[in-house]
C-alpha positions, 0 to 999 in steps of 0.5 A: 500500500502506498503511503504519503508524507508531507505537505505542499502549496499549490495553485488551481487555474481557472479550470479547476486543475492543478499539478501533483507536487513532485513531492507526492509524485516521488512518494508514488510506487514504481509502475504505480501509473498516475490514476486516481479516484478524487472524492469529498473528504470528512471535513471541508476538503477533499481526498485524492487516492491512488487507484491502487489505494482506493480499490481495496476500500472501496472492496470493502465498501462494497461488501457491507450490508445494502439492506442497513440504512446507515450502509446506504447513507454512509455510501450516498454520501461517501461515494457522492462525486468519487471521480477517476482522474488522470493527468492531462498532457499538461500533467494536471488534475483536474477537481470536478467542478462540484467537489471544488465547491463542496471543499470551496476551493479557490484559487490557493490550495494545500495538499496534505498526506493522510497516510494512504491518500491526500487531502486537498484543503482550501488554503485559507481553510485549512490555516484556520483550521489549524489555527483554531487548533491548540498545541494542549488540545492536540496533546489531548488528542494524541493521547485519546487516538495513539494510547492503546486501550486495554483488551476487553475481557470478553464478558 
């Protein structure tokens, strides 16, 4: 599975296109191709999965239980706009007009690695989001998230 770390500025043109940072480009497997499957991310962003990273999820998205109303919202709104991208001959990508404005991206953006994929932020967004964000409360996080819970006994 292909694994991404860093973060990178870049700009979208008029069109809604942007170029992967070489950054990410060096981090892609070797033979790996430049297909990607781009969709709404959990907060105001969006993800960008390399094929390669998207089939086994959405492997598993496919096998939950279609007769359970959760299964069925949670895929509307997952797969709401999941699109296949590939670069043009320029090199970009292009953001699918309606995810650019579920993300309201405009014209600056940040692309950040989230272990097997990469959000792509509003820039502005995404500075906000960061600033809002206190070192105690992210020491409060890591703590609730990285610590391991002890094993449930089983009763």
């Amino acid at each position: 599975m292909t694994g991404f770390i860093g973060e990178y500025e870049a700009t979208l043109d008029a069109k809604g296109r942007f170029l992967l940072p070489a950054g990410f480009k060096k981090q892609l497997p070797e033979g790996a191709g430049m297909q990607f499957v781009i969709n709404r991310g959990f907060e105001k962003s969006l993800a960008l999965y390399p094929i390669k990273n998207w089939e086994p999820l959405f492997a598993d998205i496919s096998q939950l239980n279609d007769f359970d109303p959760k299964v069925r919202e949670f895929r509307r709104y997952f797969l709401n706009g999941a699109t296949m991208v590939e670069p043009d001959t320029a090199g970009r990508l292009l953001v699918p007009p309606n995810l650019k404005v579920h993300a309201q991206l405009q014209r600056d953006i940040v692309l950040v690695a989230a272990v097997n994929k990469i959000e792509i932020w509003d820039s502005n967004t995404y500075k906000q989001f960061f600033d809002s964000f206190s070192p105690e409360a992210f020491s409060k996080l890591a703590q609730e998230v990285m610590v391991p819970k002890p094993p449930s006994s089983g009763q």
